[in-house]
C-alpha positions as CSV (number, residue, x, y, z in Angstrom):
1,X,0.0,0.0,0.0
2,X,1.3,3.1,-1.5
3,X,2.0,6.2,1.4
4,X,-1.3,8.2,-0.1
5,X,-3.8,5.6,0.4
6,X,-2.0,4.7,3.8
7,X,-3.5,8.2,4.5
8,X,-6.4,7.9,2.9
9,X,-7.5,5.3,5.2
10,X,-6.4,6.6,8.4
11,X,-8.5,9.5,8.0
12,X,-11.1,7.7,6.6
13,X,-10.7,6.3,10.0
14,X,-10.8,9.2,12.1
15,X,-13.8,10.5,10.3
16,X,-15.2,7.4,11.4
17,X,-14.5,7.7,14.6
18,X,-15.3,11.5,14.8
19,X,-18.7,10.9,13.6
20,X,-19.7,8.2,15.7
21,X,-18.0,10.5,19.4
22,X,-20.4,13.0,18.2
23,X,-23.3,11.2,16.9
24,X,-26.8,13.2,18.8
25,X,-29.0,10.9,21.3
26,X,-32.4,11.8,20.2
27,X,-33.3,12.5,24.2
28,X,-30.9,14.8,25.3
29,X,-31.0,17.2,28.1
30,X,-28.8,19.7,30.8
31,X,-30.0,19.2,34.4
32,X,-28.8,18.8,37.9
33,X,-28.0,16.4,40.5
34,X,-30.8,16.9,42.9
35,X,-29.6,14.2,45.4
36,X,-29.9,10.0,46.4
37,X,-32.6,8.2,47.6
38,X,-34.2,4.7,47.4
39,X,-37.1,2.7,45.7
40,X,-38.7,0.0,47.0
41,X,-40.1,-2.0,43.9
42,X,-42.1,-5.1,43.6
43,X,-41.5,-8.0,46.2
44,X,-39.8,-5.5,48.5
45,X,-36.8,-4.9,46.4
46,X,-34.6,-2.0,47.4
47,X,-32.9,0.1,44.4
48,X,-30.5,3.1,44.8
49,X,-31.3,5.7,42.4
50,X,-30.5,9.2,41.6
51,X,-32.9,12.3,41.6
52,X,-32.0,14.2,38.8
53,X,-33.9,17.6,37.7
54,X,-33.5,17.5,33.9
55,X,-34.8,20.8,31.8
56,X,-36.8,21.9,30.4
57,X,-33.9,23.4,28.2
58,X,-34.5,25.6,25.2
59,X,-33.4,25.6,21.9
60,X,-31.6,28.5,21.8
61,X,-29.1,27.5,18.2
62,X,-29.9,25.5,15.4
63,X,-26.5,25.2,13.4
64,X,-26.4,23.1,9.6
65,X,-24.0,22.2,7.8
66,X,-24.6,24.8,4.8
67,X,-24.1,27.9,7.0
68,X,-21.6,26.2,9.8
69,X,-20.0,23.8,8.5
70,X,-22.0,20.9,11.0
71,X,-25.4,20.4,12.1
72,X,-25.7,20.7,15.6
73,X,-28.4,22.1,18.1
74,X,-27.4,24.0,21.6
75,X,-29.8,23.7,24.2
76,X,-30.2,26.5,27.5
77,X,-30.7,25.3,30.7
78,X,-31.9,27.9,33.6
79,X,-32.5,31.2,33.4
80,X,-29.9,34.1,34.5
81,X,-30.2,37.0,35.6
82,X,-29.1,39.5,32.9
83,X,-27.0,42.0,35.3
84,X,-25.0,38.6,35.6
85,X,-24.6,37.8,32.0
86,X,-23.3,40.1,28.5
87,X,-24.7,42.0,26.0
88,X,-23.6,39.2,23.8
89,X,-25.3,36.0,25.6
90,X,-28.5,38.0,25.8
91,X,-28.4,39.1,22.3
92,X,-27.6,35.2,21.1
93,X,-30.8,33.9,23.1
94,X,-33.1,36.6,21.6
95,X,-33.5,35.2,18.9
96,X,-34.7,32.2,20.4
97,X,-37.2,34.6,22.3
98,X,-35.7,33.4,25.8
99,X,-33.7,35.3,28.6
100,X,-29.9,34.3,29.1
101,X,-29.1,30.5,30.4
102,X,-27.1,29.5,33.4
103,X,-25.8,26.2,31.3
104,X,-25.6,26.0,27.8
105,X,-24.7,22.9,25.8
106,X,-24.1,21.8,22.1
107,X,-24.9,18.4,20.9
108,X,-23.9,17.4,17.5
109,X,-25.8,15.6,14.9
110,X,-25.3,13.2,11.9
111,X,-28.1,14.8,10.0
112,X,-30.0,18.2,10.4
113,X,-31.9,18.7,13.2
114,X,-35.7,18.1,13.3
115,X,-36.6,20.7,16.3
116,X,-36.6,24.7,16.1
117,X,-34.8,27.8,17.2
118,X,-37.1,28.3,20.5
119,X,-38.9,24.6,20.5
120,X,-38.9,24.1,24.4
121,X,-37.4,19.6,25.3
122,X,-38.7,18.1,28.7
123,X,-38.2,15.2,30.2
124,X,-41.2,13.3,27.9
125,X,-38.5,12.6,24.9
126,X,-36.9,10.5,27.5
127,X,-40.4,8.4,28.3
128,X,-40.1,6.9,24.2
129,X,-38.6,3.9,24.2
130,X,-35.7,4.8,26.5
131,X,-34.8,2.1,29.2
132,X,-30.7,4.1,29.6
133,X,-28.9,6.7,29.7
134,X,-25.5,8.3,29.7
135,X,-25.0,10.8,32.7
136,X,-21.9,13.3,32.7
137,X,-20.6,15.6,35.1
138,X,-17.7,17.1,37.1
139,X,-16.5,14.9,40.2
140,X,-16.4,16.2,43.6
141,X,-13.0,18.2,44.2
142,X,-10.8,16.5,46.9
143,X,-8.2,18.9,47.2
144,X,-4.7,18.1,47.3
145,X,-4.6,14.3,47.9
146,X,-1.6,11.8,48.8
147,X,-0.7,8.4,46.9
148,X,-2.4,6.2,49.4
149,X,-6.0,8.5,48.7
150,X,-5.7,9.4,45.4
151,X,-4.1,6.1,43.6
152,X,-4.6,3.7,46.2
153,X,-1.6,2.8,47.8
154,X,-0.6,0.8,50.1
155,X,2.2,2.6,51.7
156,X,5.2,1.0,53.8
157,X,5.1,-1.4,56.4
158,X,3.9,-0.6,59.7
159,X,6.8,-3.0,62.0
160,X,9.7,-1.9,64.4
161,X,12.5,0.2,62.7
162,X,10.2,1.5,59.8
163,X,10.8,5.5,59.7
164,X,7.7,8.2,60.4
165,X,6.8,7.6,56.5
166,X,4.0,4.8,56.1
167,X,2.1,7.2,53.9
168,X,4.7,7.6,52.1
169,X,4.7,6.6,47.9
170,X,8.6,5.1,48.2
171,X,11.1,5.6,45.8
172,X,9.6,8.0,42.8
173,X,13.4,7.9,41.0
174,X,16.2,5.5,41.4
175,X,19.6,6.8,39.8
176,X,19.4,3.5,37.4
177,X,21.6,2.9,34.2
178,X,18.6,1.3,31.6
179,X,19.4,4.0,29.6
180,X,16.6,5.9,30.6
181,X,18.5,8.9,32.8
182,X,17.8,9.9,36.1
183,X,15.3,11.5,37.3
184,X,11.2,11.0,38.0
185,X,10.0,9.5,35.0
186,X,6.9,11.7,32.8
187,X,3.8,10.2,34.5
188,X,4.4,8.7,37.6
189,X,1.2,8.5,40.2
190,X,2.6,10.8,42.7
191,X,0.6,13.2,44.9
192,X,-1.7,15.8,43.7
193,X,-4.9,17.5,42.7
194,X,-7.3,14.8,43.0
195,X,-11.1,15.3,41.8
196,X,-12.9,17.6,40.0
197,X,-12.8,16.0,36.3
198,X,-15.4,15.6,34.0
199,X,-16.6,11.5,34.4
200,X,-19.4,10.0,32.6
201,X,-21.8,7.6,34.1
202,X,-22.8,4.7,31.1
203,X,-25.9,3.2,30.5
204,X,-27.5,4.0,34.1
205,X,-31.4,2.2,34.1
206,X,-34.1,4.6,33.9
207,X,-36.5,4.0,36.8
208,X,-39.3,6.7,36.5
209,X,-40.3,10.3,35.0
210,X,-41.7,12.5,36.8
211,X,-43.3,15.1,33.7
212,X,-45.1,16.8,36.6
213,X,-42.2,18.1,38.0
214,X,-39.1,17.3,35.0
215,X,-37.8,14.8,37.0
216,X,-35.4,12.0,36.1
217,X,-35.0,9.1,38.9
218,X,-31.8,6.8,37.2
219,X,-30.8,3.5,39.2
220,X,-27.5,4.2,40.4
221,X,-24.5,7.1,41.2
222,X,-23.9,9.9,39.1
223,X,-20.9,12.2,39.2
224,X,-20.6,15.7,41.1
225,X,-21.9,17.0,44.2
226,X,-26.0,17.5,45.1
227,X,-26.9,20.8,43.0
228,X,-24.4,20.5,40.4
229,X,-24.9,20.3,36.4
230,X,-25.4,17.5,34.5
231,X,-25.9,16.4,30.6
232,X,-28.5,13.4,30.5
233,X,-28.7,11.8,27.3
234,X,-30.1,8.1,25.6
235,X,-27.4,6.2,26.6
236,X,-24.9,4.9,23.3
237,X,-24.2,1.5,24.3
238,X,-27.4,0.0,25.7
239,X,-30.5,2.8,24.4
């Protein structure tokens, strides 16, 4: 295989690729992590779940491929108050003939998109045919965090004539002649900012709606603290 069509398949490849990372969930929305409780189902069967408080989000960008280059749609979740947003922001979600949004989110699409600048999503799109989803948020922050906390450790023994240092990761980098140098090698679990990262939750069970109130009750954990942001979406693996 010639060096040219070596290229032409690798990016054939990562379009590939690309396109399915970004392909749109038809039931999509920003919400927030209202908090943990527990269901009792049939025979007295106990489920953890998750409370989340999804929408409803507007439509406040409806992007194509003819004008942007991609179809996408951005959705608006919560509304701000406009002494604590710009000139810009509120101009943008005029035109969707909403106030400025808290959380805003884009979710790209495969083909064009089949809802309008404005259209208000709830929590019903979720109640067609959707048994999972996908949940992704921020972790809790921890704050600086040691070996043993943050990469699980074991530290040193605990007998007689072991120094103050049980905590302690042990050697980080030995003065060896591999032909490597000295010095602490690029990647090594040391101690550090631990927390705080954007995690996604995969193909959590959907136990109930509650349209009443845009509620989303999910069997399982879900990333961040109480109050914090979320994107909820069809889950990709499972649907």
């Amino acid at each position: 295989m010639s060096v040219i069509a070596r290229k032409g398949v690798v990016q054939s490849l990562r379009q590939s690729f690309r396109s399915e990372w970004v392909e749109y969930m038809k039931a999509a929305l920003i919400g927030t992590k209202v908090g943990m409780t527990r269901v009792i189902g049939e025979g007295g069967a106990v489920t953890t779940v998750t409370v989340i408080k999804a929408g409803p989000c507007v439509v406040t960008q409806v992007k194509s491929c003819d004008s942007d280059g991609y179809d996408a749609v951005q959705l608006g979740f919560e509304n701000a108050k406009p002494h604590r947003s710009t000139m810009a922001l509120i101009g943008h979600a005029a035109k969707a003939k909403t106030g400025p949004k808290r959380f805003s989110r884009e979710f790209r699409l495969q083909e064009p998109a089949d809802v309008n600048l404005g259209e208000v999503l709830t929590v019903s799109q979720f109640a067609e045919d959707v048994s999972f989803v996908d949940v992704v948020g921020t972790t809790k922050g921890k704050g600086f965090a040691g070996t043993m906390k943050r990469h699980g450790y074991g530290g040193l023994t605990a007998s007689h004539g072991v120094e103050r240092k049980h905590r302690s990761p042990g050697s980080i980098g030995g003065a060896s002649n591999l032909g490597t140098g000295r010095g602490v090698k690029k990647g090594k679990k040391m101690s550090g900012h631990m927390g705080c990262v954007r995690r996604t939750a995969e193909a959590l069970k959907l136990v109930d709606i509650d349209t009443t109130n845009d509620l989303l009750i999910v069997a399982g954990s879900v990333p961040g603290p109480n109050g914090g942001s979320v994107i909820i979406q069809q889950s990709k693996k499972r649907g």
